[in-house]
N, C-alpha and C positions, 0 to 999 in steps of 0.2 A: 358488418361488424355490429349492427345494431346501434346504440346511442351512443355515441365517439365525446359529445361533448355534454356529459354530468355535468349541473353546475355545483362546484363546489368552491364553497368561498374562497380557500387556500389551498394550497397543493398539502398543507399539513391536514387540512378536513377531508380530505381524500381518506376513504377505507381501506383502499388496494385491497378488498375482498374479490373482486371478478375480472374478466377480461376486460370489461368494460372501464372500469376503474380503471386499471394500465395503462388502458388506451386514453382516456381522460387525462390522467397523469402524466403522459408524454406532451398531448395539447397544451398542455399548461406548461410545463419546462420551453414547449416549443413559441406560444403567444408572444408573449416579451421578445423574441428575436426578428421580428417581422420587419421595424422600423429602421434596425441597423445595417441590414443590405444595401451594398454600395448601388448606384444608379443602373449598374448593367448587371447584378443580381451574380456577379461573380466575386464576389467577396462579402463576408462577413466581419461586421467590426464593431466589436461589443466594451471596447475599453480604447486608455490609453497608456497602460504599461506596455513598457518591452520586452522583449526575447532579447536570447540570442541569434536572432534572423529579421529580417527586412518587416516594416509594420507592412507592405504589400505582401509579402509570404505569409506574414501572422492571419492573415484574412480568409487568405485563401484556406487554411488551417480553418480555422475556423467554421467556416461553408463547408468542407469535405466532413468534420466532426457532427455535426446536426445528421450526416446521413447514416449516420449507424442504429441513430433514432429510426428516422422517415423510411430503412429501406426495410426493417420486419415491419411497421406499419403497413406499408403497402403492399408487403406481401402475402399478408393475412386478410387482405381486402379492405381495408381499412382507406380514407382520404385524409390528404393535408391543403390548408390553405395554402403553405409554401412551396408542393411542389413547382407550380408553374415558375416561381422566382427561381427554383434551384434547374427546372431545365432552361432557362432563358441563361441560367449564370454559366451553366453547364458548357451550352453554343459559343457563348463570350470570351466565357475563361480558357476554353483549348482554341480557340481562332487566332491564329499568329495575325492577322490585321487588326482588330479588338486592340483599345485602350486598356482592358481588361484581364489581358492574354496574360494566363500564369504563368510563361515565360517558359526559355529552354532549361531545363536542371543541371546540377553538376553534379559531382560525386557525393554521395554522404548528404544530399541536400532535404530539406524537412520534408519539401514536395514528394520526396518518392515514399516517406510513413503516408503521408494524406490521399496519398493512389489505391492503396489498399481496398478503402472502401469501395470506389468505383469499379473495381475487378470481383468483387465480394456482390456488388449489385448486378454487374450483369451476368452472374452466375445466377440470380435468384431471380432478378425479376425483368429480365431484358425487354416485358414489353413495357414498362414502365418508365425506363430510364433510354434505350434504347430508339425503338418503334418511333417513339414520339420526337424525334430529331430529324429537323428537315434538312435540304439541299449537303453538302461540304460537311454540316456536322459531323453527324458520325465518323466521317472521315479524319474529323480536324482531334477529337476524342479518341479514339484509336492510336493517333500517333504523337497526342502528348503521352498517354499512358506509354507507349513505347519506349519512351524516353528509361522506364524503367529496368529497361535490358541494356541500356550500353552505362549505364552507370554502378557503380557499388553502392552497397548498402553495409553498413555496420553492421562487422560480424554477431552477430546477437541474434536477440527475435524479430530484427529489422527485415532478415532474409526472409522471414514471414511475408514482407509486402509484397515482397516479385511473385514469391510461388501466387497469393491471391490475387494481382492483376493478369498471372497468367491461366489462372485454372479459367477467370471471366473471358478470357480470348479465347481457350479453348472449346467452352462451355458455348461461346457463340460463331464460332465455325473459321473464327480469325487465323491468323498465322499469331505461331507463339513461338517463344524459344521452350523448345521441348528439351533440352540440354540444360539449358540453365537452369530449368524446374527442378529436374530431375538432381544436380547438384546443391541447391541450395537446401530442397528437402534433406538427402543423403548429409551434407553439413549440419543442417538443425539438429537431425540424429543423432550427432556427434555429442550435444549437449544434454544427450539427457544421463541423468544421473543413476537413479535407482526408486521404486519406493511410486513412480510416478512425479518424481521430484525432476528436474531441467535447473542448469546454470545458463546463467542470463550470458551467454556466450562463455567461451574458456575461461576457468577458474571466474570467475563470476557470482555474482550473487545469485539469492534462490529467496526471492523477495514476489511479491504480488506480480510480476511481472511472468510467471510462472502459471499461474491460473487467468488471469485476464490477459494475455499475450499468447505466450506459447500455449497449452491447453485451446483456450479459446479459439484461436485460428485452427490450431487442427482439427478441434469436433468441427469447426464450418469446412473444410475439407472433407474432413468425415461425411459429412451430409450430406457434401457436394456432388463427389467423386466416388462413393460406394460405387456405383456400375464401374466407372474406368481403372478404380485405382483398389480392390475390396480388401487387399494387403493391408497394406499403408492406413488407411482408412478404420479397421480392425486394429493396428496397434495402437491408432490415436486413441480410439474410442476404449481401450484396454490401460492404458493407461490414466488417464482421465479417472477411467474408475478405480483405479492403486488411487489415486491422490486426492481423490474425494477423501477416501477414508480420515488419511492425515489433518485435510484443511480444514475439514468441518470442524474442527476441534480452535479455530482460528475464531469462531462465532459466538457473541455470548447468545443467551436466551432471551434478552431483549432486540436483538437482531442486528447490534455495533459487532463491530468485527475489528482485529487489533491493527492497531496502528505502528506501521515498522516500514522502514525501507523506503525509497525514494517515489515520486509521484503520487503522494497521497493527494494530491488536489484533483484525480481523476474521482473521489471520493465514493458513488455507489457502485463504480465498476469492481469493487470488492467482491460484488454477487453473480457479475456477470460468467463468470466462471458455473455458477449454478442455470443458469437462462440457457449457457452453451450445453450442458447435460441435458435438460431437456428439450432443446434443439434437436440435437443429435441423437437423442433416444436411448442416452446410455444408462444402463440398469445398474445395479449395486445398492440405491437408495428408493426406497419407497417415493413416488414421483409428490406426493403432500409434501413429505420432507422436505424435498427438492424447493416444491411453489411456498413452502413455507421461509425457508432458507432467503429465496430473493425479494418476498410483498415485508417480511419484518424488517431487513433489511433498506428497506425503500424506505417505509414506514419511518424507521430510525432516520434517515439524514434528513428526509422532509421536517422533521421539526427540530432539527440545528437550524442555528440561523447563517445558511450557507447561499444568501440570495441578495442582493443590495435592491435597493428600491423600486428600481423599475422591474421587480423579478427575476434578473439574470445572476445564473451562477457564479458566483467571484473565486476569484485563486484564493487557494487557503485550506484548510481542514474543515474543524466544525466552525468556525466563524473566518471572515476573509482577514486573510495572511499573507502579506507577500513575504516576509521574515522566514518562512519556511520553504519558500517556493524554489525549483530548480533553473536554472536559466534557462534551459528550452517551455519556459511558460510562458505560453502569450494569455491574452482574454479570452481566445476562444478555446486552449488547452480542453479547461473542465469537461465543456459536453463530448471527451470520449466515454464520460460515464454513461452516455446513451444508451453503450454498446448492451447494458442489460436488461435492456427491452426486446431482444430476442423472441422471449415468449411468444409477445406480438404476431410474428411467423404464423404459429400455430393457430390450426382450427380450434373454433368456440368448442367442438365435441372431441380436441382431443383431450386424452387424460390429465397433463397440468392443470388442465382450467376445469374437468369434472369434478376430479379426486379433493377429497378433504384436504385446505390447509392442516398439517400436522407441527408439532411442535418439533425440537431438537430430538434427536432420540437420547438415551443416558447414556454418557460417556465415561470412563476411566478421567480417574482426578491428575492420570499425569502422560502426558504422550510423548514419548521422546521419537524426535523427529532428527535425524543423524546427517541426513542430504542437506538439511536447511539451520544445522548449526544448533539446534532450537531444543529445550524442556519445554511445553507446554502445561501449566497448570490449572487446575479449573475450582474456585471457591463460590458453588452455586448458590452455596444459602446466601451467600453475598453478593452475586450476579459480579462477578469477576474473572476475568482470562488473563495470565501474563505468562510470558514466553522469557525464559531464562535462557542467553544467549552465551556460546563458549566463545563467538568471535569468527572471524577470516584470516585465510592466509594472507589474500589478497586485498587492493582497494581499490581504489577511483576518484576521478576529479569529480565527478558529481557532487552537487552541493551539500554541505555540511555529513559528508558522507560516515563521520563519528559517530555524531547524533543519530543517524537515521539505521546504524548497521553496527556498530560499538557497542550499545550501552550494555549494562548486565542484564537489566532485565527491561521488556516493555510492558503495557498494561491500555487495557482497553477501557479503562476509567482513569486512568492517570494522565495517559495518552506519554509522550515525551518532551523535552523541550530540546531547541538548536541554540547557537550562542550569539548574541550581536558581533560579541569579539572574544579573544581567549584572555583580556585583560579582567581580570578581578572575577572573583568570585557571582557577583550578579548578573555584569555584561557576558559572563560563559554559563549560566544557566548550567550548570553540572550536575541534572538530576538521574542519578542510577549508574555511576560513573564514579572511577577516582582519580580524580584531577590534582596533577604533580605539577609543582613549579620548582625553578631553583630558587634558594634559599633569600628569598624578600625581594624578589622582581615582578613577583604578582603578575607574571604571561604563563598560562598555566596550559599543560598537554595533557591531554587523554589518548586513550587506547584506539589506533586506528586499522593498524591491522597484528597480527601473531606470528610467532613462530613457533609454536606450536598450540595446537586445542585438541580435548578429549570430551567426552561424554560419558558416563558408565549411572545409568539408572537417572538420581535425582542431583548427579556430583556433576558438575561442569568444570572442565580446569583449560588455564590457556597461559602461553608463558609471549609477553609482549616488550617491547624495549622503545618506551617514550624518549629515551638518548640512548647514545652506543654504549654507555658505560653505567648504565640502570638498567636491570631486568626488571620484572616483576611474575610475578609467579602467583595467578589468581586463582580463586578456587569458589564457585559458588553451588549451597547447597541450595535447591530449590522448592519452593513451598508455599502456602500463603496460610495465615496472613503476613507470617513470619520467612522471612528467609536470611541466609547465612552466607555473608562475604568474608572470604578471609585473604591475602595478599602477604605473600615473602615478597620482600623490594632488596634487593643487592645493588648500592649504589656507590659510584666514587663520589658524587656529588653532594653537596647539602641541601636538602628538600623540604619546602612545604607539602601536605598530603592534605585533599580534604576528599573527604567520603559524603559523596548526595543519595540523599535516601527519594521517594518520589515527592513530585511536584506535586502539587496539594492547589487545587484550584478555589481561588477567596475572592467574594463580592465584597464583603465587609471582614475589620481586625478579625485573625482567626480566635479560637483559642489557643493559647499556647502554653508548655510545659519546657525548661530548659534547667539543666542539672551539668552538673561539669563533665559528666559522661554519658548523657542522654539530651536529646530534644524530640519535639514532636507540638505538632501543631492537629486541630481539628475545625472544620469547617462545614457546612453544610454537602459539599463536595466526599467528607470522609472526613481519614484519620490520616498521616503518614508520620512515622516517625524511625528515629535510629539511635541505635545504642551500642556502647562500646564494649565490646569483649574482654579486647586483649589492644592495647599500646597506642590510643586515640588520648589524649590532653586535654582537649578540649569540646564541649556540642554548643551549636547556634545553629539561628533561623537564618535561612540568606531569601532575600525578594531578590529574586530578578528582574532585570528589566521586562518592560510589558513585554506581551505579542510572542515572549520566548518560546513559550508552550505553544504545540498545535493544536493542543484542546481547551486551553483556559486562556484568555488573554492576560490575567493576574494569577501568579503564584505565589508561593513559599516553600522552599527544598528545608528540611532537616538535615539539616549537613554536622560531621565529625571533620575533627583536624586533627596534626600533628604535623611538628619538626623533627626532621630525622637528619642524623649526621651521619656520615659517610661510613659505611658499614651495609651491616644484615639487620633488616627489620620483619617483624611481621606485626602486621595489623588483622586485625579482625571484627567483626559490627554485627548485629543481628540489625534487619531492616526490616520497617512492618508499615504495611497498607491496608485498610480498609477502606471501599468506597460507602461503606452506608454511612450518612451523616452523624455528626459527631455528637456526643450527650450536651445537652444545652449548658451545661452547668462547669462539667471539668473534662479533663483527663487523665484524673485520677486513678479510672478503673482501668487503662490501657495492661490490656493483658500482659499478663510473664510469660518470658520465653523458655525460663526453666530451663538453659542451659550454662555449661561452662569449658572453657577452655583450657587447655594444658598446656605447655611444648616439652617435650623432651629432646633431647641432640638430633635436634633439626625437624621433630615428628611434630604438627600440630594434630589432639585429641579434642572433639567435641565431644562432650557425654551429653545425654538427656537428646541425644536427635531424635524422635517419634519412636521413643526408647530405645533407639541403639545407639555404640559410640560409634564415631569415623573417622579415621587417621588418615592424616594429608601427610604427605611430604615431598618434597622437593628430588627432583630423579634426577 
C-alpha cells in the first residue's frame, strides 16, 4: 500500500486526499487503542460507562468493532500493528477453557451483532484471519460463530448478522445452515419499502440504519456472492442505486450530513453507505462523487472535537454526550464508524482512488422522500439541509425516541436537542416541537407517534393525540430560511402550548430580540427565531440545560406559548433559521416573512406562501 503511516500531527491535519491518507487515518483512530487490550488480547476496554449488557460483553464489542477497520485494511494489502493482538484475542476469546472465552450466547444476545464481522472477514480475507490459527483454533472460532444459528436475532437488520456469518462458512467450505440463510434473507425482503427505502424491521423506522445496516451489508453480499447468488446480489446492488439518489440529498457541501434518528454516536458511518457503493461497484454516481461523498465527510467529523485525550472516540455526537446516547452504548460502540473504510479493500489503481474527488452534483431545493416520512430542503447559499418530518405511525422504547424521530423539522447546523426530563421548559429542551402540558403542572408531552401523516409537495400534515381526549392536527409548510407550523388542538383539557423554534448554539450571551409575539436570538452559530401568526400570547428565550443538544453543549430555543381552555384552538408560527453567523451589532434586519393568516369555518388560509395561498383544514 505504499507509506501506511503519514506523519500527520492530528487526524484533523490529515488531507484524506489519497489512499494513502485513508490508510493513515485509520492508523490513527487505530494507535490509541493498543494499551486498552485486556492481557489475552480478547477484549477491548476503552471506558468505564455502561450498557445495557455485561462490561465483559462490552469488550468484547468492542474488539469485534476495530475489525471493520483492520479487515478492508488488510484486504487491500495493507499491515496493522494490532493484528497479532486481535489473532491472539481471537484463539482466547472462542476457547471455552480461556479466562477470556466470550462465552455461550443467548437469544437476542449483543454477541450475535459482534459475529457479523468475523463471517464478513472470512469471506474476504480467510488467509488473514483464518490460515494463521493454530492447533483447536479454528475449530474453537467456527463453533462460537455457530452459536449464531441456534439463536434469534431481532427481527430488524439484526437478521443481517446470520446471513454474514453464514455467507463466511460458506465462502470457507464449512457446514452452514443454508435454510436459515435462505430465510432470513427472504424475511429482510420483507422490509423493504419502495424508492430503495427499508423499514428497520415491521412498521419501523427508516433512519440511518437503512444505508449503514441494511444497504451496507447487502452490497458486501453483493460483492460477495455475485458467483453463487447473481439474483439476490443484482437486486441489492439495484437498489442501493434507487437510494443513492434520495440520500445524497441527506449531505450538505461541507460534507456533515443530517443528524436524525437513533445511533448517532456511530458518527462517520454516515458515509459508509457510500465506501459500500464503491465496494460493490455500483453505478448511478460518478465514482469522484462517490470518493468525494466519504473523504469530505471524514474530513468534517475529524475536526469536531469527537476524541477525549488519549485520542479515543467517546459516545456522543459532535462533542462526547452520554445525555444523547442509547442504552446499548458501551465505550467501544463508536468504532462501528470504521465500517467506512471499505474503500481500503480497493486497489490503489482502482477508479475510487484514480478519479477526481468531485464535488456534490446540484440538486433540486426540495426532495420529498415519502418511505422515510421526510421534506428535504436545501438552502446552499447558506450551507444548510433540514428535513421537515410528518411523523410515524409507530414507536419504540429506544432512547429519547421523540427527540430523535418526532420533531418537525431537523437540521444539519442546528443539529437537535433530547430532554434531561419532560419537567419544565429547559430540563425538556423542546427545540422544533410543540410541547403541551396540562394547565400549570409544568410535565409537558410531545408528539411520539400519529394517527395519521400525509405529504403532498412542500405540506406535511399529521394528526397525533398527546392525551386521549387532545387531538392535534399539525400541518407544516416547508422551506428555509422560513418555515410555517400551523396546529388545530381539540382539547377537553386546559393546556399550556409552547412552540420551539431551533436550538441556537452559544459560547458567549447571544444576541437577542424578544417582542410579545416574536423572539429570536443570534450567535455566531446563526440566527433562530419565531413568530407568531395566529393565537400564541406570548415569545421568550428558554436555555436549556447543558449537553441537551447533540451538537452544541449550550443553547437557546426561541420558544412561543399559550394557554388554551378546553375547546378548538389553532395556533400558527412562522420559524426561521439561519446558520451563517449573526450581524455583530442587532437583529434588527432579521427578514419578513410576508405572510398572513386567516381562518374561516374551520379553513386556515396562508397568503404570500412563495406567492401562492394554501388552505389547511381539518378532514
Amino acid at each position: 500500500m505504499g507509506n501506511e503511516h503519514l506523519a500527520y500531527e492530528s487526524i484533523a491535519d490529515n488531507p484524506l486526499a489519497t489512499r494513502e491518507d485513508m490508510a493513515a487515518a485509520l492508523h490513527q483512530l487505530l494507535a490509541p487503542l493498543q494499551p486498552f487490550y485486556s492481557k489475552g488480547g480478547a477484549r477491548l476496554e476503552v471506558g468505564k460507562t455502561g450498557a445495557g449488557y455485561p462490561v465483559a460483553i462490552a469488550g468484547m464489542e468492542g474488539f469485534s468493532r476495530v475489525l471493520w477497520g483492520l479487515v478492508p485494511l488488510l484486504a487491500g494489502g495493507g499491515t496493522s500493528e494490532l493484528w497479532d493482538i486481535v489473532l491472539e484475542g481471537i484463539a482466547n476469546g472462542t476457547n471455552p477453557e480461556h479466562e477470556e472465552y466470550w462465552g455461550e450466547v443467548g437469544d437476542y444476545d449483543q454477541r450475535l451483532v459482534e459475529m457479523a464481522v468475523f463471517g464478513y472477514a472470512l469471506a474476504l480475507i480467510p488467509e488473514k484471519i483464518w490460515e494463521p490459527l493454530e492447533g483447536s483454533a479454528r475449530n474453537d472460532l467456527y463453533l462460537w460463530l455457530k452459536q449464531i444459528n441456534a439463536h434469534p436475532c431481532h427481527d430488524c437488520n439484526w437478521l443481517f448478522f446470520n446471513v454474514l456469518v453464514n455467507i463466511g462458512f460458506r465462502k470457507m467450505g464449512l457446514p452452514y445452515d443454508e435454510e436459515q440463510l435462505e430465510k432470513n434473507l427472504n424475511r429482510l425482503d420483507a422490509f423493504y419499502l419502495e424508492d430503495g427505502w427499508y423499514s428497520d424491521g415491521e412498521g419501523g423506522h427508516s433512519d440511518y440504519y437503512v444505508p449503514f445496516a441494511f444497504h451496507y451489508y447487502g452490497l458486501l453480499y453483493a460483492k460477495l456472492m455475485m458467483e453463487e447468488d447473481r439474483v439476490r446480489s443484482n437486486i441489492f446492488k439495484e437498489r442501493a442505486r434507487k437510494f443513492a439518489a434520495s440520500f445524497i440529498a441527506w449531505f450538505d457541501a461541507d460534507g456533515s450530513a443530517l443528524p436524525y434518528g437513533r445511533s448517532l454516536t456511530y458518527r462517520f458511518s454516515q458515509s459508509a453507505f457510500w465506501s459500500a457503493m464503491a465496494f460493490a461497484e455500483v453505478d448511478g454516481l460518478l465514482t469522484g462523487v462517490l470518493k468525494g461523498l466519504v473523504l469530505r465527510n471524514l474530513r468534517w467529523w475529524f475536526s469536531q472535537p469527537i476524541f477525549d485525550a488519549s485520542g479515543l472516540l467517546t459516545i456522543g455526537y459532535t462533542y462526547p454526550n452520554l445525555v444523547m446516547a442509547e442504552n446499548y452504548n458501551s465505550p467501544g460502540s463508536p468504532y462501528w464508524a470504521l465500517k467506512t473504510f471499505l474503500p481500503l479493500a480497493l486497489p490503489s489503481d482502482h477508479p475510487f482512488w484514480t478519479s477526481e474527488e468531485l464535488p456534490l452534483p446540484e440538486m433540486e431545493a426540495l426532495s420529498v422522500q415519502q418511505p422515510a416520512h421526510l421534506v428535504l430542503v436545501r438552502d446552499d447559499s447558506a450551507g444548510h439541509v433540514a428535513a421537515f418530518n410528518s411523523g410515524h405511525r409507530g414507536t419504540n422504547e429506544h432512547t429519547h425516541t421523540s427527540a430523535k424521530y418526532e420533531k418537525f423539522v431537523y437540521s444539519t447546523k442546528f443539529g437537535f436537542s433530547v430532554p434531561r426530563s419532560e419537567w419544565g421548559l429547559s430540563q425538556g429542551a423542546f427545540d422544533s416541537m410543540l410541547a403541551l402540558s396540562e394547565g400549570g403542572d409544568n410535565l409537558y408531552r410531545v408528539r411520539r407517534r400519529n394517527m395519521e401523516t400525509s405529504i403532498q409537495g412542500n405540506v406535511l400534515h399529521a394528526v397525533w393525540e398527546p392525551w386521549r381526549d387532545v387531538e392535534v392536527n399539525t400541518w407544516l409548510v416547508a422551506g428555509l430560511p422560513w418555515h410555517i407550523r400551523i396546529h388545530r388542538i381539540a382539547t377537553e383539557r386546559h393546556l399550556d402550548a409552547a412552540e420551539g423554534g431551533f436550538a441556537l448554539g452559544i459560547e458567549t450571551p447571544p444576541l437577542q430580540r424578544i417582542g410579545r409575539e416574536e423572539a429570536a436570538a443570534g450567535s455566531p452559530c446563526g440566527i433562530s427565531g419565531v413568530r407568531s401568526l395566529l393565537g400564541y400570547k406570548s415569545a421568550q428565550l428558554i436555555w436549556p440545560n447543558a449537553n441537551t443538544n447533540i451538537m452544541r453543549p449550550r443553547t437557546v430555543i426561541p420558544t412561543l406559548t399559550a394557554s388554551l381552555e378546553p375547546g378548538v384552538h389553532w395556533l400558527a408560527s412562522a420559524v426561521y433559521g439561519d446558520p451563517r453567523p449573526a450581524p455583530a451589532h442587532s437583529l434588527d434586519n432579521l427578514p419578513a416573512i410576508g405572510l398572513n393568516v386567516k381562518i374561516e369555518e374551520e379553513v386556515i388560509t396562508i397568503y404570500g406562501c412563495q406567492g401562492h395561498e394554501i388552505k389547511l383544514s381539518r378532514i
